[in-house]
VEXDREN-2710 file (C-alpha; in Angstrom, 1 decimal):
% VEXDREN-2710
k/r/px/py/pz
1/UNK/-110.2/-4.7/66.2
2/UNK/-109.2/-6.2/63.3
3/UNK/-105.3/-6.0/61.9
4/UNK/-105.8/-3.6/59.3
5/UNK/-108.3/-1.4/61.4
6/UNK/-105.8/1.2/61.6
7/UNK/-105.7/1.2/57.9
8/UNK/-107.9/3.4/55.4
9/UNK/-107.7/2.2/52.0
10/UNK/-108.7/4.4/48.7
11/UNK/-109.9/1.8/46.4
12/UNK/-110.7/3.4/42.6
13/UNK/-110.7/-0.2/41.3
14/UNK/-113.3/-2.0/39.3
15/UNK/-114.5/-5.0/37.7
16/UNK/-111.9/-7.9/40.0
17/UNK/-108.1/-8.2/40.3
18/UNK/-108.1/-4.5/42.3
19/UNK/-111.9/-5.5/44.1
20/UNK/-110.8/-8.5/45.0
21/UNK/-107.2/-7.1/46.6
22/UNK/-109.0/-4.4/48.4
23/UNK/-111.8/-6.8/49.5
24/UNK/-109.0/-9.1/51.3
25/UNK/-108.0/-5.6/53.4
26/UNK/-111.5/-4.8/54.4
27/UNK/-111.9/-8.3/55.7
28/UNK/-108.9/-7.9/57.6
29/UNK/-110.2/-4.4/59.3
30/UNK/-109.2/-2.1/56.8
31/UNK/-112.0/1.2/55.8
32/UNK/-112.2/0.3/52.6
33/UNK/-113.5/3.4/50.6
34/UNK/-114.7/2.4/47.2
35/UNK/-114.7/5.2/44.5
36/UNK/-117.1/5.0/41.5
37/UNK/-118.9/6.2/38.6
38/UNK/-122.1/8.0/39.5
39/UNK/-125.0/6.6/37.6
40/UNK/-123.4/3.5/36.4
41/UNK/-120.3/2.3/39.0
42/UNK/-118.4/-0.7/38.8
43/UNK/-119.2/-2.3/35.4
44/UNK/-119.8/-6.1/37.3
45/UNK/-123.0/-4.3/38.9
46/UNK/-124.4/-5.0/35.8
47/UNK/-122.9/-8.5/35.0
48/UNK/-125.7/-10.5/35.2
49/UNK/-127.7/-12.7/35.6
50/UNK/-127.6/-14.0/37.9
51/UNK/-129.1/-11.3/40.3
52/UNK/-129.1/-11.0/44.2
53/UNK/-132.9/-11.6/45.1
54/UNK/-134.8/-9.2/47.8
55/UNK/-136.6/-10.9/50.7
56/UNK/-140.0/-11.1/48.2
57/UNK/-137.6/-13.5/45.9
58/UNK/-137.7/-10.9/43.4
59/UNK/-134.2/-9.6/41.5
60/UNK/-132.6/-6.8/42.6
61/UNK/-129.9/-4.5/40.2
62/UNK/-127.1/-6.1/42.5
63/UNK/-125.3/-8.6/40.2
64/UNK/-123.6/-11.3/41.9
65/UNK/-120.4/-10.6/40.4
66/UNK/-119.9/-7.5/41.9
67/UNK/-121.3/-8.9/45.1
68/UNK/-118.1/-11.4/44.9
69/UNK/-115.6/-8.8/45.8
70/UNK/-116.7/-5.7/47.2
71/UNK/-117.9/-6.7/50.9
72/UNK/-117.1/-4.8/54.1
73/UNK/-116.5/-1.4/51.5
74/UNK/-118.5/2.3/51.5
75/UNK/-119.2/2.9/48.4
76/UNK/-118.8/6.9/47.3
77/UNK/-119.6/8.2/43.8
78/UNK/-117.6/10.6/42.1
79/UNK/-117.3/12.2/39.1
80/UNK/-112.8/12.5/38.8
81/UNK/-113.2/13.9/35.0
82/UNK/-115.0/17.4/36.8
83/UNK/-112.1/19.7/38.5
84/UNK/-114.6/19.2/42.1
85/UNK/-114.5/15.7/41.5
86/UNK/-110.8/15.8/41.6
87/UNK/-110.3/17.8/44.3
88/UNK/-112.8/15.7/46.7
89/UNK/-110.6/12.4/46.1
90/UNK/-107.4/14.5/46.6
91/UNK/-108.7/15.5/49.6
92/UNK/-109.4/11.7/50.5
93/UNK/-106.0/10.6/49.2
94/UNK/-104.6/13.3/51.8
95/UNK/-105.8/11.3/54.7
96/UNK/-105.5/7.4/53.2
97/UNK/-102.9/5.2/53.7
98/UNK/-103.4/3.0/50.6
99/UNK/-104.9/3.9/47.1
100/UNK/-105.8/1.2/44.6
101/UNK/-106.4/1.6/41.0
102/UNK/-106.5/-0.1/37.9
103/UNK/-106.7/2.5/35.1
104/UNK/-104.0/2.7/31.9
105/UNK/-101.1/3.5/31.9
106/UNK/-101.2/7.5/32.6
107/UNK/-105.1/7.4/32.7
108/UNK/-105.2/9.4/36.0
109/UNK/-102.4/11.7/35.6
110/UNK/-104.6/13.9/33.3
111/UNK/-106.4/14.3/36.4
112/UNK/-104.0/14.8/38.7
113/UNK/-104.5/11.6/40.5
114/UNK/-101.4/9.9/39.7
115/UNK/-99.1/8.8/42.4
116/UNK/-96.3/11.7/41.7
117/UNK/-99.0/14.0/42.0
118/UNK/-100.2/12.6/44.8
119/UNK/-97.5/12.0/47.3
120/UNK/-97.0/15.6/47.4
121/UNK/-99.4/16.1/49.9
122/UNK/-99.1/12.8/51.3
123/UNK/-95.7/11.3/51.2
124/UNK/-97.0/8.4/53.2
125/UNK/-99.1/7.0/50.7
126/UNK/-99.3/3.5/49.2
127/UNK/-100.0/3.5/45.5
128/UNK/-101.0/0.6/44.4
129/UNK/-101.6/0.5/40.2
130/UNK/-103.1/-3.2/38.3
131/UNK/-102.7/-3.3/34.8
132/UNK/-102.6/-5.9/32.1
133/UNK/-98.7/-5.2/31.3
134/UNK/-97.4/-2.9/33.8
135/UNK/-95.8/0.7/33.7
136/UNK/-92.7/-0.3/31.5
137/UNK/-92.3/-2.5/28.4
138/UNK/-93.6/-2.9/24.8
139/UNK/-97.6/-3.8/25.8
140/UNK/-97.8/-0.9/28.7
141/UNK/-100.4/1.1/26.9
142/UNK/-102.8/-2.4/25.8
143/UNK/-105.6/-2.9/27.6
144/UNK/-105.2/-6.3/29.1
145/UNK/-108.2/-9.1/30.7
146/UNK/-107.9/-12.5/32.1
147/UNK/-108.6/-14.5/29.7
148/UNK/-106.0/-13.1/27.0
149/UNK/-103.6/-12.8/29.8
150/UNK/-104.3/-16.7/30.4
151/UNK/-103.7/-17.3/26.7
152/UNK/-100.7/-14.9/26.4
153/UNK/-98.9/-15.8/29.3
154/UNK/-98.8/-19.6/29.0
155/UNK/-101.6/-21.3/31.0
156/UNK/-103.9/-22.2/28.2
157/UNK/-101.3/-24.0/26.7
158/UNK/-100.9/-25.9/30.0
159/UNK/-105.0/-26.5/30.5
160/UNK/-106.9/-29.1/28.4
161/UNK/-106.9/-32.3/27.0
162/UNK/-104.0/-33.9/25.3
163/UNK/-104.1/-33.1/21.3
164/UNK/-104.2/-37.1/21.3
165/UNK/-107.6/-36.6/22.5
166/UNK/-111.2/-35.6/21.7
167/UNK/-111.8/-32.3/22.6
168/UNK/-108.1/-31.5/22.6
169/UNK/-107.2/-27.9/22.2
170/UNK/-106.7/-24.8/24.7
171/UNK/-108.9/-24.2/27.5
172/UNK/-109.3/-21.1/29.8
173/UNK/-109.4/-21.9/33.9
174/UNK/-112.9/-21.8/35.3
175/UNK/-112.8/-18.6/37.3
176/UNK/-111.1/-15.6/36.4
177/UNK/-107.8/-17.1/38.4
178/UNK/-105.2/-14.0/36.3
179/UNK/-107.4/-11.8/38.0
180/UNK/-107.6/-13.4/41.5
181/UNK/-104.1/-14.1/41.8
182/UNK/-103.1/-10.5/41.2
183/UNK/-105.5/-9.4/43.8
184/UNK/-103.8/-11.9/46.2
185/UNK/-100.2/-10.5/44.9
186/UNK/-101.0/-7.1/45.3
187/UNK/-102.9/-7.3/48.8
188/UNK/-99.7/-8.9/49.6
189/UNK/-97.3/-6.1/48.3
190/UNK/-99.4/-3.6/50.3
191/UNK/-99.0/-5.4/53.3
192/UNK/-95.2/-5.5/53.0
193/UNK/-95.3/-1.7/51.6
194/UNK/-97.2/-1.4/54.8
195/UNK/-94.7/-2.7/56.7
196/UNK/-91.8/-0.4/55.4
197/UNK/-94.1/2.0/55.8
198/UNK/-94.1/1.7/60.0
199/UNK/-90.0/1.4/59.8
200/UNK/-89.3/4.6/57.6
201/UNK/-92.5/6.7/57.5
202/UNK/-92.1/6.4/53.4
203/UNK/-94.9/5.5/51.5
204/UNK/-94.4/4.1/48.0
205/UNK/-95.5/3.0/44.4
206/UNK/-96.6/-0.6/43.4
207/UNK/-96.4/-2.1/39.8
208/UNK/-99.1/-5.2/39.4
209/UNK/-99.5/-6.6/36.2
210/UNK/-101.8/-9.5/34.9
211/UNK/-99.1/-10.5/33.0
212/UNK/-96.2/-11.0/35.5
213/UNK/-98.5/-12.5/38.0
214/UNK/-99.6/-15.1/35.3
215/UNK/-96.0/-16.1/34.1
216/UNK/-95.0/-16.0/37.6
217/UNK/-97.7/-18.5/39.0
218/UNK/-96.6/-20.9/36.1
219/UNK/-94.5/-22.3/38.9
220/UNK/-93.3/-26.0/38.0
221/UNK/-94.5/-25.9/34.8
222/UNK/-92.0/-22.5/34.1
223/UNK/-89.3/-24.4/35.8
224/UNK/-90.1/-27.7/33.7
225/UNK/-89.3/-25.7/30.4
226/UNK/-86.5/-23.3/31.7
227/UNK/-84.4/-26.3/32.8
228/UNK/-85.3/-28.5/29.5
229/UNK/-85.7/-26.0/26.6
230/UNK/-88.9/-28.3/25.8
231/UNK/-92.0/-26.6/26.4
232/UNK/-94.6/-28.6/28.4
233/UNK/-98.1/-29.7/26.6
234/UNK/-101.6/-30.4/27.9
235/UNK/-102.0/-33.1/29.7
236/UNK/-105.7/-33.2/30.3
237/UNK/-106.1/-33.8/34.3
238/UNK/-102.7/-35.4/34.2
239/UNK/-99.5/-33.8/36.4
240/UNK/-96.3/-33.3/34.4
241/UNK/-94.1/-34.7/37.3
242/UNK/-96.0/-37.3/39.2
243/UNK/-97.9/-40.2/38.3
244/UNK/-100.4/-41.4/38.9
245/UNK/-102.0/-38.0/39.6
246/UNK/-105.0/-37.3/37.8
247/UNK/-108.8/-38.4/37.6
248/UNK/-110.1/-42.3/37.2
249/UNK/-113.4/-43.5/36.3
250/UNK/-115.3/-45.6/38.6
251/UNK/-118.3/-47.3/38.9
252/UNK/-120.3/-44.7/39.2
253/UNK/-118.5/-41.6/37.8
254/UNK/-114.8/-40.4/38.3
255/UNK/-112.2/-39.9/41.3
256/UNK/-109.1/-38.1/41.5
257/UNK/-106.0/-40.0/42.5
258/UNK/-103.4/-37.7/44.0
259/UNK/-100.3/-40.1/44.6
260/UNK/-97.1/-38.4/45.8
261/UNK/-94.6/-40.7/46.7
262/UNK/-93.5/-44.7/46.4
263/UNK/-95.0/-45.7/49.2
264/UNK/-98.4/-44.4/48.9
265/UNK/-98.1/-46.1/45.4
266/UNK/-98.2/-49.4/47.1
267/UNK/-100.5/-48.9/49.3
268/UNK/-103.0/-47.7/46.4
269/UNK/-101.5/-51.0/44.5
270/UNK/-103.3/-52.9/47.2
271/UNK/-106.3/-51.7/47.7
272/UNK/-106.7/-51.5/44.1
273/UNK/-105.8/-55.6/44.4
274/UNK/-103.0/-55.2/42.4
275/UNK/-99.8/-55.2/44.8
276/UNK/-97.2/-56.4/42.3
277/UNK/-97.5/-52.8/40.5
278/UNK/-95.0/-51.7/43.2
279/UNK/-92.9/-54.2/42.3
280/UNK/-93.0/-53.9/38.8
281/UNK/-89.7/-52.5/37.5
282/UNK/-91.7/-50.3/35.0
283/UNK/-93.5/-48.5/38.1
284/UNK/-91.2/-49.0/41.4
285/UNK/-90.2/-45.5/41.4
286/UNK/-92.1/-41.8/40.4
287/UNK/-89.4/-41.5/37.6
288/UNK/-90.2/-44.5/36.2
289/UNK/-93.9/-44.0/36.4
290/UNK/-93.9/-41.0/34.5
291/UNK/-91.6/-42.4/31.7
292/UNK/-94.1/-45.3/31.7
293/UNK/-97.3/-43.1/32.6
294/UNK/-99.2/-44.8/29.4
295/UNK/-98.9/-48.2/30.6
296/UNK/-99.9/-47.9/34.4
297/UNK/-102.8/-45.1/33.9
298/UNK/-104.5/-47.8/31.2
299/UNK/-103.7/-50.6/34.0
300/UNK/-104.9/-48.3/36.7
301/UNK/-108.2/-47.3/34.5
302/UNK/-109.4/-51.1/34.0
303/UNK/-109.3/-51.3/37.7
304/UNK/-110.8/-48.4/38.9
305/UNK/-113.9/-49.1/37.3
306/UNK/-115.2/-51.8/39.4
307/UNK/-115.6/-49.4/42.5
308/UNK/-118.2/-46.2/43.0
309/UNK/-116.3/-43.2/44.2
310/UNK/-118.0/-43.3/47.4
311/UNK/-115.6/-46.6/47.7
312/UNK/-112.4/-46.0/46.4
313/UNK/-112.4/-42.3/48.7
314/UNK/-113.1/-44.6/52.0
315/UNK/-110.5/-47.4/51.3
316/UNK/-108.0/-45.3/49.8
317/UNK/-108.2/-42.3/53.2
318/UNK/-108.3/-45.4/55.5
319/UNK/-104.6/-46.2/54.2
320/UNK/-103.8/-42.8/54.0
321/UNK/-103.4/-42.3/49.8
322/UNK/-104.8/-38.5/49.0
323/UNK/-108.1/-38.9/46.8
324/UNK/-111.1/-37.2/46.6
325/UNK/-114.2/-36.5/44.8
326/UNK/-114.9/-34.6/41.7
327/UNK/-117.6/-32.5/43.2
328/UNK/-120.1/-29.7/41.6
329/UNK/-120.7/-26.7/43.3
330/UNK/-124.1/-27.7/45.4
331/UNK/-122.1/-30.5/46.5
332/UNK/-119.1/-28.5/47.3
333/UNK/-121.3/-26.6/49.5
334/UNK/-123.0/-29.2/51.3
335/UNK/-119.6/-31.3/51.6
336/UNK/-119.1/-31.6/55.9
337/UNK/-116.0/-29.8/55.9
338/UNK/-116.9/-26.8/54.1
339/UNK/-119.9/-27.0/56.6
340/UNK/-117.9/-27.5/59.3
341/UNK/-115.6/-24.3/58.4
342/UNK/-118.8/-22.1/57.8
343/UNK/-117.2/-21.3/54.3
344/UNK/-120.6/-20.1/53.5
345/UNK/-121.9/-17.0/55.2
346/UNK/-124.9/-14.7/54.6
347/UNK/-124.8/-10.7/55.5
348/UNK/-127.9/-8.0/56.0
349/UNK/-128.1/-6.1/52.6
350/UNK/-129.9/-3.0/52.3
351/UNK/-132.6/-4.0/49.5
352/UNK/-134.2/-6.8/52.2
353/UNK/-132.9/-10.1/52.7
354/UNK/-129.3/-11.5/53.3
355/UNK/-126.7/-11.7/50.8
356/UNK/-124.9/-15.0/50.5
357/UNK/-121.3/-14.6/50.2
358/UNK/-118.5/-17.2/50.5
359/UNK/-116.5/-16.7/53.6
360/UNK/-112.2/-15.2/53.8
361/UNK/-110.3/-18.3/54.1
362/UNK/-108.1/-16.4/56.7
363/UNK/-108.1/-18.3/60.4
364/UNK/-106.2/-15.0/62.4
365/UNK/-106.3/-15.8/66.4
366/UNK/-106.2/-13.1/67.9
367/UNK/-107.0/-10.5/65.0
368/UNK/-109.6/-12.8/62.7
369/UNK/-111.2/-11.6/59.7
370/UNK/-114.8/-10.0/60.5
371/UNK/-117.7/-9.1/57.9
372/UNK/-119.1/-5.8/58.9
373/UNK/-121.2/-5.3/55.6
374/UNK/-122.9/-6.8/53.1
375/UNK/-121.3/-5.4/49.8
376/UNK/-123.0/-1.5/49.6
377/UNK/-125.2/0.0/47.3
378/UNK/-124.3/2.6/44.3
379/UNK/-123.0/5.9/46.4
380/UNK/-124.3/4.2/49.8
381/UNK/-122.3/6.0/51.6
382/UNK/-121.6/9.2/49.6
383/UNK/-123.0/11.7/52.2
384/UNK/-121.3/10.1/55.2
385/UNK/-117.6/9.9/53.9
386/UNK/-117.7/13.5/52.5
387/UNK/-119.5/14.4/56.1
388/UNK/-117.3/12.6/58.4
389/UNK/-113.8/12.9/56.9
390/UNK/-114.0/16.0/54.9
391/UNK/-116.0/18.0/57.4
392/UNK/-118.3/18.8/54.5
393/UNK/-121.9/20.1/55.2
394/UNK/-125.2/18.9/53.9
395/UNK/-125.8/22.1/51.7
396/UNK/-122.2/21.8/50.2
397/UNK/-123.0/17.8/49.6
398/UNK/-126.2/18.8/48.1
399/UNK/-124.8/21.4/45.7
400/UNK/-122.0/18.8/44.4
401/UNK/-124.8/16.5/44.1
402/UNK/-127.3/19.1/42.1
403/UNK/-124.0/19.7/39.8
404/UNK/-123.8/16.3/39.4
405/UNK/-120.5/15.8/40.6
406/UNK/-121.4/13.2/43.1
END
């Protein structure tokens, strides 16, 4: 039994931040009841290549986007814009406990599927709505994505090299973080609605926005300008408090050196054969390495280059100074630890084959995170949801299907 088994969740998300949020309950137990377009379904279906392969090696229609955040789900297609339509997920929203959505602002009121509609016949019911803005405030009504949430809301000012350098100018994180961090903020609002939920019976409505999440994740670097006035610039791979804390190169490619206090300064002074740095009085302390940051990291860059990677990361963990590897993504997965934590798993899917998926990082004792399903096919489970918690009957499923309505 996993935590959230008690738990049926409503999820009329697509595309990531609401996926991803709903995929963290299912992982934790939760029936996880995904809602989508007939025909077509969430738009990342089709964001490929690349393209889960059967067990011939051929590509299926799955795109490994979607595959990314929709495991341990049923998938049900319905068509909400059709009165029928609406009435089936009111009926399911009757006997959820948590509905996720990501729609504008208003976008399902015309329906009826809003959450003051809703609670009506289910005053138990957790609402939870993802937008780019929120409900309230100037931009409510914009459509908002990631990557102009990362540029509006301050990170891609933060990510990038220095304007002092080639190359210089904004850059957008890797992955999709807006999104991903909004899934992890509202999984976690669910949870506490959840638990006021079990104390007063009371369901209630939750506000996500892309937005907030971003500004509020600016963490140090928000604090940095709200005590100073100055705003904070790129700094390449640089840290705005600590230095040295950034990559190196080496002998045979680059390191990262992740130094967080005085001591382990002088213990990386010495294995980098250099032990009056420590003693330096331009570098004895963090605050005067970061007023003198230009001077050490050129120092510490003429020395680092006379040692592979493989070198520096075995002396440098031997003395206990936190460094690492700058690794790509085969060698992420072939790294021992992630090995060793099985952060890799692979699942049954229904075209042939297994589906490789990257395991929950969640370690619960006595309730841990279990993958039931591979993530389902368009409308998978259509017929069984509408069967087994509606009480429908195959000819009433069959005539909403001839009409087209699922």
């Amino acid at each position: 039994m996993g935590a959230l088994s008690h738990v049926r969740v409503l999820d009329l998300s697509r595309v990531l931040a609401g996926p991803w949020s709903g995929q963290i309950l299912a992982d934790l137990g939760a029936e996880v009841i995904k809602v989508e377009r007939p025909g077509s379904g969430d738009d990342t279906r089709a964001w490929g290549p690349p393209f889960l392969k059967d067990a011939a090696g051929e590509n299926t229609a799955e795109a490994a986007y979607y595959l990314a955040a929709n495991r341990n789900k049923q998938s049900v297609t319905i068509d909400f814009t059709r009165p029928e339509g609406q009435a089936l997920l009111r009926e399911l929203a009757a006997r959820s406990d948590i509905l996720i959505e990501n729609f504008k602002v208003g976008g399902l009121a015309a329906y009826g599927l809003d959450y003051e509609s809703l609670k009506l016949s289910n005053p138990r019911l957790i609402y939870c709505s993802i937008t780019g803005f929120g409900q309230t405030g100037p931009y409510a009504k914009r459509a908002g994505y990631d990557f102009m949430i990362q540029g509006l809301g301050g990170l891609m000012s933060l990510t990038g090299r220095t304007d002092a350098e080639d190359g210089a100018g904004p850059v957008k994180v890797g992955v999709a973080l807006t999104d991903i961090l909004t899934g992890l903020y509202a999984s976690t609002a669910m949870l506490a609605a959840l638990a006021h939920r079990d104390q007063t019976g009371v369901g209630q409505y939750i506000d996500m926005a892309l937005l907030d999440v971003q500004v509020a994740c600016l963490a140090n670097q928000a604090m940095n300008y709200l005590t100073t006035g100055t705003a904070p610039r790129r700094l390449g791979n640089a840290h705005p408090n600590i230095v040295p804390y950034q990559d190196f190169p080496t002998a045979d490619g680059d390191f990262i050196l992740t130094v967080g206090n005085d001591s382990q300064f002088r213990k990386f002074a010495e294995v980098a054969g250099q032990p009056q740095w420590a003693d330096d009085p331009r570098f004895q302390t963090n605050k005067l390495r970061v007023t003198n940051r230009a001077e050490l990291v050129m120092l510490i860059r003429q020395a680092t280059v006379f040692k592979t990677t493989a070198q520096w990361v075995a002396e440098l963990e031997a003395v206990g100074v936190p460094c690492g590897p700058i690794n790509d993504l085969a060698q992420v997965f072939a790294d021992p630890q992630v090995l060793a934590r099985e952060l890799a798993i692979s699942l049954p899917h229904a075209l042939g084959g297994q589906v490789p998926l990257v395991a929950s990082p969640i370690r619960l004792s006595e309730t841990p995170v279990t993958y039931r399903h591979a993530p389902p096919l368009l409308g998978e489970h259509t017929q069984g949801v509408l069967q087994a918690l509606l009480g429908m009957s195959e000819e009433q499923i069959a005539g909403l299907r001839q009409a087209r309505v699922i």
